[in-house]
Each structure stands twice: as structure tokens, then as C-alpha cells.
FIMIGU-305257 format. One record per residue: residue in three letters; y, x, z of N, C-alpha, C in turn. Coordinates in pm, whole numbers, plus 50000, padded with zeros to 5 digits. Last residue first. Layout:
<rs>
ALAYXZYXZYXZ ...
</rs>
This chain:
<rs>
UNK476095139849151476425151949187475785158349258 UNK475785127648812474615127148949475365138449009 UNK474895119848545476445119548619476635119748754 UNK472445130048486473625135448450475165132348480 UNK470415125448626471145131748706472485137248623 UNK468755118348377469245110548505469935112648596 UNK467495142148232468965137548218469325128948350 UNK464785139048292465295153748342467095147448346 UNK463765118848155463955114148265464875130548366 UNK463565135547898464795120547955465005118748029 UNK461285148347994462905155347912464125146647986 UNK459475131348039460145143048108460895146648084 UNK459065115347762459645112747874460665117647991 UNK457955126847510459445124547554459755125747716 UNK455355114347512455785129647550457415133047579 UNK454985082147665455965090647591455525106847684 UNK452435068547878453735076347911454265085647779 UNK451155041147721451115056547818452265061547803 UNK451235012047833451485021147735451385031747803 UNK449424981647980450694994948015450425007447888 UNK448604954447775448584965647858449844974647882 UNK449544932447657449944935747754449124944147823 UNK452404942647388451094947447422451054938947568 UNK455054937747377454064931447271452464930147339 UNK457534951747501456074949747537455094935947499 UNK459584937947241459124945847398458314944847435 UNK460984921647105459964927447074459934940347154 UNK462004901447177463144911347142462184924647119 UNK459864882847250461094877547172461974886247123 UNK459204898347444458224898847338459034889147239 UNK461214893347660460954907347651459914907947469 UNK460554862447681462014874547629461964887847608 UNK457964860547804458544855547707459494862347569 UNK458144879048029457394882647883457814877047804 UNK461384877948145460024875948158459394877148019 UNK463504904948299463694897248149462004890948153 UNK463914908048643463274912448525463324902648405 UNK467424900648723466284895448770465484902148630 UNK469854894548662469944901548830468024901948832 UNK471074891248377470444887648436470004898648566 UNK472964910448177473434906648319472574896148412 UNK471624923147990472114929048026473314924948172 UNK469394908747903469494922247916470384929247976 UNK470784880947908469314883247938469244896647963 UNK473414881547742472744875747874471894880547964 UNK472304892347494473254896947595472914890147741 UNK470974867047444470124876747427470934889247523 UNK472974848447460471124843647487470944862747561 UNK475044855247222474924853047416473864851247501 UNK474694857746993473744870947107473714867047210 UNK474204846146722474734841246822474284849546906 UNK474914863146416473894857646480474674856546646 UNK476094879346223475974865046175474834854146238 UNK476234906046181474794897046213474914890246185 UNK478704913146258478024918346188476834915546154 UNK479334891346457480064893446348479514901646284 UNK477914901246679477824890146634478404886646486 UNK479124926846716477264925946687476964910246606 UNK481704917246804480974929146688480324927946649 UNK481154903547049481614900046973481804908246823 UNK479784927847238478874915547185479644906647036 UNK482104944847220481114947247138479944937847124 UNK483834928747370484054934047238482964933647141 UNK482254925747628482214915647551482754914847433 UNK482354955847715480794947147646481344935247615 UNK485734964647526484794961947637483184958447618 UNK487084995447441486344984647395485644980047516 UNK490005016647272489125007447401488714999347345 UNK490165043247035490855029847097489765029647239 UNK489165062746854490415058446950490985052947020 UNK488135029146664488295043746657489275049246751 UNK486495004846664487355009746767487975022446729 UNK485385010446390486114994346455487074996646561 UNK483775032946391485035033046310485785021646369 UNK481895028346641483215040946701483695035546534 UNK480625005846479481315002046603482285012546637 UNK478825017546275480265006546256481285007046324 UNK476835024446380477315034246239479345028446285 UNK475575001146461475405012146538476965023746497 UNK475284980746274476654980646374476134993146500 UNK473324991546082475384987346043476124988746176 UNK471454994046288472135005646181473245002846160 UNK470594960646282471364970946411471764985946382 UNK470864958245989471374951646095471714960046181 UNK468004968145972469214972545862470614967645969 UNK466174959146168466804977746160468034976646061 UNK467284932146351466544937946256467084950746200 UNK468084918246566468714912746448468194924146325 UNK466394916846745467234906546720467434904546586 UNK465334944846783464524934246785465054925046753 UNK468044960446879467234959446730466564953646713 UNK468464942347090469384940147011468834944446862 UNK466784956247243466464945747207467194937247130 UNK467924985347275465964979947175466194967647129 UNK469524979947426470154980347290469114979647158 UNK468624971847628469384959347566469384963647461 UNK466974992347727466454983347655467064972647614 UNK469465009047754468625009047623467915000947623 UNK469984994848025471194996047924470475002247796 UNK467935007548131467864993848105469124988747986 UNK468265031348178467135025048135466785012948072 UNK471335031748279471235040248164469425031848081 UNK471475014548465472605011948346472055021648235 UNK469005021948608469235008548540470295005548443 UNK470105043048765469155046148648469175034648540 UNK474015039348831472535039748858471355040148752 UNK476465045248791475355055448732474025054848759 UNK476925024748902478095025648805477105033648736 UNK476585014949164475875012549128476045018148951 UNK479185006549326478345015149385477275014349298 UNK480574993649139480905007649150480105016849182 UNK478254967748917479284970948992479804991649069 UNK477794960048638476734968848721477594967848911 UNK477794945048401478814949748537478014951948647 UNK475424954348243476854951948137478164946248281 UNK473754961048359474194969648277475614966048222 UNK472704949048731473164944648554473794954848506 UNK470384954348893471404958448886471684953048690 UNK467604945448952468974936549035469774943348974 UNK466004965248872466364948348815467574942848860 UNK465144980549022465844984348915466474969848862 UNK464354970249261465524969149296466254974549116 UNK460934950149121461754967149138463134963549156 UNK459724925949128460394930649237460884946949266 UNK457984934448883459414925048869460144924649010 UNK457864968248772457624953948852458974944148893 UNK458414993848546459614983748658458634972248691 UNK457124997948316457095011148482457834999748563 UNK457374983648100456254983348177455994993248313 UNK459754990348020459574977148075458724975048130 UNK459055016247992460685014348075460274997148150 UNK457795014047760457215020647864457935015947989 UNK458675001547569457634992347588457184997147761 UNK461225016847477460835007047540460015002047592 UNK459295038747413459915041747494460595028147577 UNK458125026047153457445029147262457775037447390 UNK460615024846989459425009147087458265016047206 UNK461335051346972462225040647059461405028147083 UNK458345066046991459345062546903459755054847051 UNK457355104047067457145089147125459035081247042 UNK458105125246952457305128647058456995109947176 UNK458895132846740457685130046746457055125346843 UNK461545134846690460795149246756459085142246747 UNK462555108946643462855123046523461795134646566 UNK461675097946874461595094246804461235103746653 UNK463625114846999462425118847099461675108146967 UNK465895105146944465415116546867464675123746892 UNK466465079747002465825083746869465605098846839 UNK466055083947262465085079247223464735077747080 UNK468775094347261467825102547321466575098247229 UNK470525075047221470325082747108469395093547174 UNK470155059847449469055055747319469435062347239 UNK471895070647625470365070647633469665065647487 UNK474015061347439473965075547490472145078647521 UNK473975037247509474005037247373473225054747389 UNK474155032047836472835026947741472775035647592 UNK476385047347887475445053647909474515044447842 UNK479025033447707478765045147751477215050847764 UNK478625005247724478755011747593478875028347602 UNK478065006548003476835003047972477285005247794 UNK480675000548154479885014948136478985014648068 UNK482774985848162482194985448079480914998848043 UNK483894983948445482604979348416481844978648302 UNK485835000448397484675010748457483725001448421 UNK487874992848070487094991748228486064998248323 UNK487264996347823488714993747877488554993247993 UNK486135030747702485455020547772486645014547818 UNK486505046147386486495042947513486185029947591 UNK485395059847139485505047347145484905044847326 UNK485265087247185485925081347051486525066747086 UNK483625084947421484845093647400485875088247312 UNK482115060647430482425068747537483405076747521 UNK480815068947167480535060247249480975067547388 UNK480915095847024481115083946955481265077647076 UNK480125113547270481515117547202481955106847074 UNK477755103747331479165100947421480075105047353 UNK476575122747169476215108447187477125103547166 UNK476415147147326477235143247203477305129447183 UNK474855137547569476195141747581476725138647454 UNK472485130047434473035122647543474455127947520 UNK471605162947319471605147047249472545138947324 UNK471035174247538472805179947432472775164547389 UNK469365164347624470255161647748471855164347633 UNK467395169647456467585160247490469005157947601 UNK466865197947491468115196047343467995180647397 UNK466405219847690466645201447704467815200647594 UNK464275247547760465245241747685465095232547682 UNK463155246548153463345250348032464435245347914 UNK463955234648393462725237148370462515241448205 UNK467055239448460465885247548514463955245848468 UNK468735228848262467855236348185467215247848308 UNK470325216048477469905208748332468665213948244 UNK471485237748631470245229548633469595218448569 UNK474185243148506472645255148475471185249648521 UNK475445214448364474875218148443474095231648429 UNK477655213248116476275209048133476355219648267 UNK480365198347955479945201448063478585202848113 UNK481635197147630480795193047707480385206347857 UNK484115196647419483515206247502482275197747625 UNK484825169947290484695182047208483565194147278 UNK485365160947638485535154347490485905167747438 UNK482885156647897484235161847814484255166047694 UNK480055144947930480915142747804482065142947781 UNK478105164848155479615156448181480155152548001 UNK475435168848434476385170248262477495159648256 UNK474715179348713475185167948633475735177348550 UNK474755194448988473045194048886473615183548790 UNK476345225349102476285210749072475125208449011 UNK476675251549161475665244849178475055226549192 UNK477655269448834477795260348909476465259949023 UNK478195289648631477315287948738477795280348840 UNK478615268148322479095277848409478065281948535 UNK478145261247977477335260748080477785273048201 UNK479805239847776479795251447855478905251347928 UNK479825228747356479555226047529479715240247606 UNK481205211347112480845226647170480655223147357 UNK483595207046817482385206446905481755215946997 UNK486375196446693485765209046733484665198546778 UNK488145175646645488255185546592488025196346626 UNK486135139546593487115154146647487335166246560 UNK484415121746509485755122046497486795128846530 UNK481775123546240482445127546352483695126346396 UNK481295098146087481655112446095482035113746188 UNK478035076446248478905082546156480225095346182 UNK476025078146366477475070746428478555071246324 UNK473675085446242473285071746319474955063946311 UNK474695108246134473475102146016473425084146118 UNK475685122346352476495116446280475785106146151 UNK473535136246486473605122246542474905113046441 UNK473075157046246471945144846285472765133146375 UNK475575167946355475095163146230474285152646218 UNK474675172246644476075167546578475685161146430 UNK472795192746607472515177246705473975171246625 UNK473935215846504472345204846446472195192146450 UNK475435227746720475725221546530474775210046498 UNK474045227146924474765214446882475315210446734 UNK471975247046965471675237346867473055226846856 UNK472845258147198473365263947088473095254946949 UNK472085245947387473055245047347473555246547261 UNK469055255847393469615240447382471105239047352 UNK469005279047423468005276647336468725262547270 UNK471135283847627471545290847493470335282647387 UNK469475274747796471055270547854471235271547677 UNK467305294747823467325278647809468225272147753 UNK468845315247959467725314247817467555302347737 UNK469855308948134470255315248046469855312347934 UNK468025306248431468645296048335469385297648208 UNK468375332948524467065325748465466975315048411 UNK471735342048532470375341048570469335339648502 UNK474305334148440472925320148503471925328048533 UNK476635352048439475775352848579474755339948589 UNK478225345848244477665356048259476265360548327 UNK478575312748135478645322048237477955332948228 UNK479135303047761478015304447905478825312948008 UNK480025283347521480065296147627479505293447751 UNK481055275847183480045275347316480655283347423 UNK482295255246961482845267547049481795263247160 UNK482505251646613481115248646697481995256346786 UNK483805227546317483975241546445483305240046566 UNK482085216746105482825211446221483155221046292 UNK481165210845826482385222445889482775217346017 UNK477915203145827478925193445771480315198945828 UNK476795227145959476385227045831477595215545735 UNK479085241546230477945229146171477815230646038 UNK479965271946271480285256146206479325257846180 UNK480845289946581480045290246455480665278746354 UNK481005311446867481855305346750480795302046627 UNK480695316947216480025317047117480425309647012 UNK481435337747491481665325947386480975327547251 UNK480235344847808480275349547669480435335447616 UNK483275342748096482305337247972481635345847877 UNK483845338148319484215358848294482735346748208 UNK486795314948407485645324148495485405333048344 UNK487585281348405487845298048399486985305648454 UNK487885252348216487035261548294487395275448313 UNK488785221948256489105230348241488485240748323 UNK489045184148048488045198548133489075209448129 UNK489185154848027489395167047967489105173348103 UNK487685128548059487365136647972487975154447920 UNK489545117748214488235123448273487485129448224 UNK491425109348045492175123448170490505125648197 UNK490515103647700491095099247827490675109947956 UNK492195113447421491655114947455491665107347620 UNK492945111047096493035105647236491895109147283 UNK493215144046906492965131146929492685124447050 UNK494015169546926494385162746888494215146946858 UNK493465195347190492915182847177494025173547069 UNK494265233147216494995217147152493585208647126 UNK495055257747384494225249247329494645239147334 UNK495765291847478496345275447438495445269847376 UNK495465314247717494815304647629495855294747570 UNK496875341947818497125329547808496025325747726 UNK495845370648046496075364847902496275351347927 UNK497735398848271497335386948232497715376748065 UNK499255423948247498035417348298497265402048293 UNK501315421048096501105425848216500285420848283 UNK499855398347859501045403047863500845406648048 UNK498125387547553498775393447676499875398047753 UNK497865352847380498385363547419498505369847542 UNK496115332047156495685339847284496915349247276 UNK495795297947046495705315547002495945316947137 UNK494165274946986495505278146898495465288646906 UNK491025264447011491875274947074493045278846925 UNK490345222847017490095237046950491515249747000 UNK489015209147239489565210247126489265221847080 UNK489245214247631488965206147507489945211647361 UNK489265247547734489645234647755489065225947626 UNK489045278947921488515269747822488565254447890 UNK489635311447996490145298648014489775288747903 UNK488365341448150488875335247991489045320548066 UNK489295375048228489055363548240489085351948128 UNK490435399248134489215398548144488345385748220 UNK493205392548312492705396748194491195408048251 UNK493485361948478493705372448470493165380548339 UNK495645339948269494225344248405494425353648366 UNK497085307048189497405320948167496535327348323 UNK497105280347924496595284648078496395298648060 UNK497795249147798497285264347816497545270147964 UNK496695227747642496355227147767496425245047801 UNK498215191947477498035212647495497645217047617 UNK496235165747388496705171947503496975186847396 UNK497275125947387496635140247287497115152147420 UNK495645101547559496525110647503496255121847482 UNK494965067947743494435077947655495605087147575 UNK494445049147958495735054147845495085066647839 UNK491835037547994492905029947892494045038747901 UNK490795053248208490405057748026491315045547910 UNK493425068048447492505060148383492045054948210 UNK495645078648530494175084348514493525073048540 UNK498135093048419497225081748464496205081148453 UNK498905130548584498255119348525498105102848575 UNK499225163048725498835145748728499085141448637 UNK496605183548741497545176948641497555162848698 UNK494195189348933495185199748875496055198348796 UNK493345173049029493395187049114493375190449042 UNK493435144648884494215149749033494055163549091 UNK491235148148717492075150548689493435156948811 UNK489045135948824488745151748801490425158348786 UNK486945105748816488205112248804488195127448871 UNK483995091848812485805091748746486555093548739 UNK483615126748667483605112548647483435100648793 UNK484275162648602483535147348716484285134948644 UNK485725191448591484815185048509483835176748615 UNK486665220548671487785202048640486675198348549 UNK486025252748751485815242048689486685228148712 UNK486705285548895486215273748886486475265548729 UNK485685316248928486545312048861486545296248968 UNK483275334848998484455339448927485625331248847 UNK481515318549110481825329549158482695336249101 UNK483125285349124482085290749100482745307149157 UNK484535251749263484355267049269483095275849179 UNK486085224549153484095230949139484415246149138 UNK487425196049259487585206349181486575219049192 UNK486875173349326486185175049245486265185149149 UNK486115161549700487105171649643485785173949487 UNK486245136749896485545148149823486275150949745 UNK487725113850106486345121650150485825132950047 UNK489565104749925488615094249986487545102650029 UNK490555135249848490795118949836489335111149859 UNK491335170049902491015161249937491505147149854 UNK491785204549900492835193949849491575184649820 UNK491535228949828491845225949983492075212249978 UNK490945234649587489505236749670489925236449792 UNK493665240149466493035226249417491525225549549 UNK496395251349607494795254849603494025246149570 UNK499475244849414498605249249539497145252249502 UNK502205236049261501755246749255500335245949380 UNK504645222948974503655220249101502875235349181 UNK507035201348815506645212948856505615217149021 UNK506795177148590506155177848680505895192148693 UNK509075152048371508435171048382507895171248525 UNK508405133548095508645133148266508065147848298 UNK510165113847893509645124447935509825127748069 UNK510095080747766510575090447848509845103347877 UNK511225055347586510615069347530510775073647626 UNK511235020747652511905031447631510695044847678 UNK510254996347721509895000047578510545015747574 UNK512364983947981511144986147846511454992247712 UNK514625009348127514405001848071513074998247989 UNK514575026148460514225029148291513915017048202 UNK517265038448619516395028548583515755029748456 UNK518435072048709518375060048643517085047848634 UNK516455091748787518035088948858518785076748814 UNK513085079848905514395083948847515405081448857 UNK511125081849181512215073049148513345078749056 UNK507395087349207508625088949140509445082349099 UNK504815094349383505865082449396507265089749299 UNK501605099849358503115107849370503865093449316 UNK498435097649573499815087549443501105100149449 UNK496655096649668496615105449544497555099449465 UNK496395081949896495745090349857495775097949729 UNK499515073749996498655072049961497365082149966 UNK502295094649845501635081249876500305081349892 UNK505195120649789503605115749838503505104449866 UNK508035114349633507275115849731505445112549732 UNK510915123449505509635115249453509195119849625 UNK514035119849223513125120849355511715117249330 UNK515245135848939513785127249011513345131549131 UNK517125152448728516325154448860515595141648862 UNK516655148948386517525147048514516535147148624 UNK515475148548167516065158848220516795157848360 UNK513425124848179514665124648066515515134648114 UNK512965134648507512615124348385514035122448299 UNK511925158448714512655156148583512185147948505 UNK510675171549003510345164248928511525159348813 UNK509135198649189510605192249112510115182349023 UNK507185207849302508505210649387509755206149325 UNK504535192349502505175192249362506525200249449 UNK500875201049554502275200349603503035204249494 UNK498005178649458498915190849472500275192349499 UNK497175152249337497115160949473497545171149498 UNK498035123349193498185139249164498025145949364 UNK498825097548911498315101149033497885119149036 UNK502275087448961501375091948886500125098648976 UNK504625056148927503905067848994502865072848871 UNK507905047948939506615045648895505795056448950 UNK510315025548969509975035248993508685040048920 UNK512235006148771513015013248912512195023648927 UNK511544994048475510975002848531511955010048640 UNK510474969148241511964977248293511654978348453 UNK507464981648085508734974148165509954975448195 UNK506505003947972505964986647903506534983247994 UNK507735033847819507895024447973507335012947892 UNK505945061347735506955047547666506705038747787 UNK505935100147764505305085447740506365068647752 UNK504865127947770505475119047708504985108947668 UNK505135153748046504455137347973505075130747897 UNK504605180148128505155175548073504345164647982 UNK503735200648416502975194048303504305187848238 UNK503045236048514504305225448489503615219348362 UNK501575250948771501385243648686502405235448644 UNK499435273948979500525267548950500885264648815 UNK496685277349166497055273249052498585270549077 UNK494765297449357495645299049367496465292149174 UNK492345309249437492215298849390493565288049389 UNK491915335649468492425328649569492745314649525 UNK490575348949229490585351349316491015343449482 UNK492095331948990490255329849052490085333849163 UNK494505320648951494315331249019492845328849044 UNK496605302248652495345300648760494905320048795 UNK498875285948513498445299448578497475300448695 UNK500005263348289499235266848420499355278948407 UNK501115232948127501525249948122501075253948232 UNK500315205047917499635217448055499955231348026 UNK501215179047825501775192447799501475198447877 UNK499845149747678500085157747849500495173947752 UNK500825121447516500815134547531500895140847687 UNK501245091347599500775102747448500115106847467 UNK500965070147859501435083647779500805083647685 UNK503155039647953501905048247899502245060947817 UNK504125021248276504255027248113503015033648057 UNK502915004048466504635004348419504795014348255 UNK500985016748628501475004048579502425011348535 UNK497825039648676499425034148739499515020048609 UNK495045052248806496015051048688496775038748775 UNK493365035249102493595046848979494345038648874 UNK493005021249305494145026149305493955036049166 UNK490585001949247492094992649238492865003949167 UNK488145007549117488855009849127490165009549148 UNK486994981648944485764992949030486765001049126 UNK489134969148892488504957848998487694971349062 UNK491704982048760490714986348734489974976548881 UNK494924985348753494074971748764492814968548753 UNK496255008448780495985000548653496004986948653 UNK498445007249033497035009649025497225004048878 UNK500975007449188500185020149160498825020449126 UNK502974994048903501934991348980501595010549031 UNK506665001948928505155000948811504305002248937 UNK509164985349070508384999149013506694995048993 UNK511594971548847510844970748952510024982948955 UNK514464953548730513884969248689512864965448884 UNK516164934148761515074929448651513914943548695 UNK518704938448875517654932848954516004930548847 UNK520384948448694519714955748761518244946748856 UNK521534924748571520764936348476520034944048560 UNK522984916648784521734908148695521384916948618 UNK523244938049036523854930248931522804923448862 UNK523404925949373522264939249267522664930749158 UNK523844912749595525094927249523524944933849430 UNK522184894449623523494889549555524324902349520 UNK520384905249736519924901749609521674900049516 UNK521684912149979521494921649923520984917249751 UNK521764883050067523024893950051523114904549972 UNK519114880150113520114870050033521594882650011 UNK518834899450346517524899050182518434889450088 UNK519944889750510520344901050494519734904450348 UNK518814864550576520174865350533520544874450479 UNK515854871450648516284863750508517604865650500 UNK515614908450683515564890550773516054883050658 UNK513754928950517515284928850560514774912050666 UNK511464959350477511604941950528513164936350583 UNK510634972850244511614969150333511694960050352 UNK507734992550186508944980050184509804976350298 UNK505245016750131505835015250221507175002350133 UNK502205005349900503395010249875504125008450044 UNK498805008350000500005000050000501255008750000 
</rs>
């Protein structure tokens, strides 16, 4: 809750009467989007572009300072607004002019420009900051990721507050520069692709440019003592890898699977069509986190992703996300299930492509491991609710909606609107009832039945329905997919 002034009614009448009629209109922007999983994330009152990240990070003492610059368009007539951010600010400038501001909350910065800001109006907002992101707290955990020579900014739902503020949330979406100056013989990696590098008394800069929207949980930032790795995909996509120096015995693996993304990219573009960025490429740091992450272009993988060997299934999942999930964002947390179902079933086609068990018989398996009193059931894919946001069921079950959506309306069919859906949205937001309304329009078939049933019934889908969407046909139990282990290795990918 914002701090108010409580006047007594006469004194509240008096004061309305001195505030001219032009002025009384200007109010300050929500501090929350409006997100139900999430009241207090991302703000009200306007939206950004562009984030402008000028940093200097110390690995040694974990020691960041940082001037962001936002450009973005008021949707009100605007007294204050906020942004959300944990670090200590020491100046704030909108449209060049000073800006008070203050702490709120858990992760609010409160900013009152020197002026009112009218709708619709263009503003730039400069944010000078500086502290220890690995001292710095909200609701109990901290998501900024020490390693032994650096750290990491890579979690879901939010990552952003320890070290740029931001609205942070995946409806405002914006292009980023993200440079960043370490020590030398250190390297700095962000989304997109690297503009160029200079030294200077010890220390090098990175700049790197994301040119397409992107949303705050999706962008990353890693420092520490990398080998990088540069190539292009067979269709020119710019490939940027890099590993930590120090995995160890996870190394091997890390590189067997990663390094394939040219491959995986291509192939998964044959399902989503072209790609829509301007780079590709994952990191693997020494972390001791055990989750992968679909920061956009650059992917986040875990060194325990690949403790039991190479998992080109887990690269699969992640790129995935870079149609579904990145390209084509989610307008709500509850829409998670165009995120992780679609993402899981490009697993299953290519545990499908690998031989190693097709998408019906990865369905058939999923439906036949769950008893109808499994707690997997109670949870719906399409509003799962918060505490429940990454549970196995949005990802297991969130593919068997999307099996059963190919069972519906038939392979040529569910191909069109597989291929279809990131061009329809491109950039944009989409909710599950968007995309039921898509499917339907590309079909020329009524889904609410079938949506329904898969994806917000609290209760197992009964044979009936399950063999209506052509699911366990059989009724014996299927054997377990060679696939499996792989897939089931991912489950922890948004898992801390």
C-alpha cells in the first residue's frame, strides 16, 4: 500500500477546491500491473520501448553501478509513477529535470516528476544507482546468482529488480542496449547480438543489443571468465555460446548439447516457423542452481541439466520458448500453459524425430502414469494458479491438451496453427483464451468442449474424452518411451 493523506472532510474540500481543473485530473500510476498471480509487479500509468543499461560490475565484491535510461509513453495523465527496483538510487531525471523519489514497499521506487505528465506523452526517465545486488532482498529471496567468478540475472518471474529497474512484467515488453564494463579478462553477456567491445585502464565494456521486444524476465546478464563460442545455423542465424571455465565434469555434456542449437533452431523452425530474432545461443555458468531459463536469444541452462550426460532435449524446450513464450508472450502469469505445454511438446516431437517414442505414445504414457486420484489432476493448465505456476501438470498435462488438440482437428490442421500462432501474435501478448480463439478460426471447429476438458477440468479427462482426442486408445498401460528420462530430466527447469 502506497503511504496517503488523510485530511478531515473540510480540509479535503478546501484542498480539492485550490487544485486547478487541469491539475486535479493527473494521479499516480498503479504500483501494480494488475497481474491476479501477482498484484505488486510492473506498474500502471505508462509503457516502455526501450531500456538503455549503462553498468559496471566488480565480481570481486559484487559491487554494481548502473545508469538505466527508459523510454517510454504515459497511458494517463500521470502526478507519479513507479518502477520496480532494489538497489540504492542516487538521482532520478524525467524529461531532464530532477525527480524526487523514494523507496516503497518491497521493490517499488516511487517517482514524482517536477512536472505532471500528461497522456500519451513521450518521456524519458534516467535512473542513477549503485549497490550489492547479493545483499538485496523481496518477499524472502534474492534472484541475483553468485558464481565463483562473477554472477548471473537469470529467474522467472522476476530477476530484473537486482539490477535495472523496470516494469516488470511480460505485457510491456522493450528493445534493450545492455552494456556493461568488468574487469579485463572478464567477459559480460546479455541477450542479442554483441555490437563491440572496448578497453580502457583496465577494464572492458560489452555492448549488446536485443532488437526485438522483449519482456524484463527474459533478459539476462552474465559475467564471469567464459569460453565463447561463434558460429551460424545452416538457415544464417548467428549462433553465440559460452560456458564457464570451471564445470568440471559437466563440460562435456554442457558443449555435446548446446552446441547443437544451430540444428535445434532450424528443425524447430520446420514446426514454428522463421525464427524471429537476431541471434541464438545459450550459457552454461557454474552455478548451483538446477533450472534452465528461456532468456530471449541467450538461454540459461543449468551445469545440472547435463549431470547425467548430453540433454539436446532440454535445448529443444528452451528454444521452443523463444516462439512461444518469447516471441509470442504470455498477457498474464495465468497464461502459462502457451509457455510450458507448447515447449514440452516440442520435446515430444523430437523424441518423436529421435525415434525414441512418438508424441501418441508419449501421450498415451502421461495419461496412463496419473490415477484418477493423482493431485496431478487437480491442477488446471490453462489457470493453474501461482503456487502451482511450474507445477509438472502445466508442463505434462499442458501437452496432453496440445495431443489432444491434434486429435481434434487433425495433423494438417494442428501444423497450420502450430506454424501460425508466434506470426498472429508476433511480438505481441496472447492469452489461452486468444489462442483457443485461433485454433478455432483456423479449424472451423468449436474447442470449448475440448479446451475445457484438458485444460481446466480439476479432475482426470475420463476414457471417454481421453479416446475422443485419441489418447489412450489402448487399455493397457504402454511402456515407458525411450524418451522419457531425458524429459522427465527437464522438470526442474523452472525449478530452483
Amino acid at each position: 500500500m502506497h503511504r496517503r493523506l488523510i485530511a478531515p472532510g473540510a480540509l479535503a474540500a478546501s484542498l480539492l477546491l485550490a487544485i486547478p481543473a487541469s491539475a486535479a485530473s493527473y494521479s499516480p500510476g498503479a504500483p501494480g500491473i494488475g497481474d491476479p498471480y501477482y498484484p505488486a509487479y510492473g506498474n500502471g500509468g505508462y509503457d516502455v520501448s526501450h531500456y538503455d543499461l549503462r553498468l559496471k560490475y566488480q565480481p570481486q565484491t559484487d559491487e554494481l553501478e548502473g545508469t538505466a535510461t527508459l523510454s517510454a509513453r504515459t497511458t494517463q495523465d500521470l502526478s507519479r509513477f513507479d518502477l520496480d527496483f532494489l538497489l540504492d538510487v542516487s538521482e532520478v531525471r524525467v524529461n531532464g529535470a530532477k525527480a524526487t523519489f523514494a523507496a516503497s514497499g518491497q521493490h517499488e521506487l516511487e517517482i514524482t516528476p517536477a512536472k505532471p505528465l500528461p497522456k500519451d506523452t513521450a518521456i524519458t526517465v534516467v535512473v542513477r544507482y549503485s549497490g550489492v545486488p547479493s545483499t538485496k532482498s523481496a518477499y524472502g529471496f534474492n534472484t541475483w546468482h553468485r558464481t565463483p567468478d562473477g554472477a548471473i540475472a537469470a529467474d522467472e518471474p522476476e530477476a530484473a529488480w537486482w539490477w535495472y529497474p523496470s516494469n516488470d512484467h511480460p505485457s510491456d515488453k522493450a528493445t534493450y542496449d545492455v552494456s556493461v564494463a568488468v574487469p579485463d579478462g572478464t567477459q559480460a553477456i546479455s541477450n542479442g547480438l554483441l555490437q563491440s567491445t572496448s578497453s580502457k585502464l583496465g577494464w572492458t565494456r560489452y555492448n549488446w543489443r536485443s532488437n526485438k521486444p522483449q519482456a524484463t524476465y527474459l533478459t539476462t546478464l552474465a559475467v564471469g571468465k567464459f569460453d565463447i563460442t561463434t558460429g551460424t545455423s545452416d538457415s544464417g542465424i548467428p549462433v553465440v555460446n559460452a560456458y564457464s571455465k570451471d564445470l568440471g565434469d559437466n563440460e562435456g555434456a554442457a558443449r555435446a548439447s548446446v552446441e547443437r542449437t544451430g540444428e535445434l533452431v532450424d528443425w524447430l523452425s520446420g514446426y514454428f516457423g522463421p525464427y524471429p530474432f537476431n541471434s541464438v545461443g545459450g550459457y552454461v555458468p557454474n552455478t548451483t542452481t538446477g533450472y534452465a531459463l528461456e532468456t530471449q536469444t541467450r538461454v540459461y541452462y543449468s551445469p545440472k541439466q547435463f549431470a547425467n550426460g548430453s540433454n539436446t532435449s532440454v535445448v529443444v524446450h528452451e528454444l521452443a520458448h523463444q516462439w512461444y513464450g518469447d516471441d509470442v508472450s504470455l498477457k498474464g502469469w495465468k497464461d502459462i500453459w502457451i509457455n510450458e505445454g507448447f515447449a514440452r511438446y516440442a520435446q515430444w516431437l523430437w523424441s518423436e524425430h529421435e525415434d525414441e517414442g512418438t508424441a501418441q505414445e508419449l501421450a498415451d504414457y502421461v495419461y496412463a502414469s496419473h490415477p484418477a486420484d493423482d493431485a496431478f489432476w487437480t491442477v488446471k493448465p490453462g489457470d493453474p494458479g501461482p503456487d502451482n505456476q511450474f507445477d509438472i501438470a502445466v508442463y505434462d498435462r499442458g501437452a496432453l491438451a496440445v495431443q489432444a488438440l491434434r486429435g481434434e482437428v487433425g495433423d494438417d490442421t494442428f501444423f497450420a496453427i502450430l506454424k501460425g500462432w508466434p506470426k498472429e501474435h508476433a511480438y505481441g501478448n496472447a492469452s489461452v483464451g486468444d489462442f483457443q480463439a485461433y485454433a478455432e478460426k483456423v479449424s472451423g471447429k468449436s474447442l470449448g468442449a475440448l479446451f475445457g476438458t484438458w485444460l481446466f477440468q480439476p479432475s482426470k479427462p475420463a476414457a471417454p474424452a481421453a479416446q475422443g482426442a485419441s489418447i489412450a486408445r489402448s487399455k493397457s498401460v504402454p511402456a515407458q518411451p525411450r524418451s522419457w528420462k531425458k524429459i522427465a530430466a527437464t522438470n526442474s527447469a523452472h525449478a530452483g
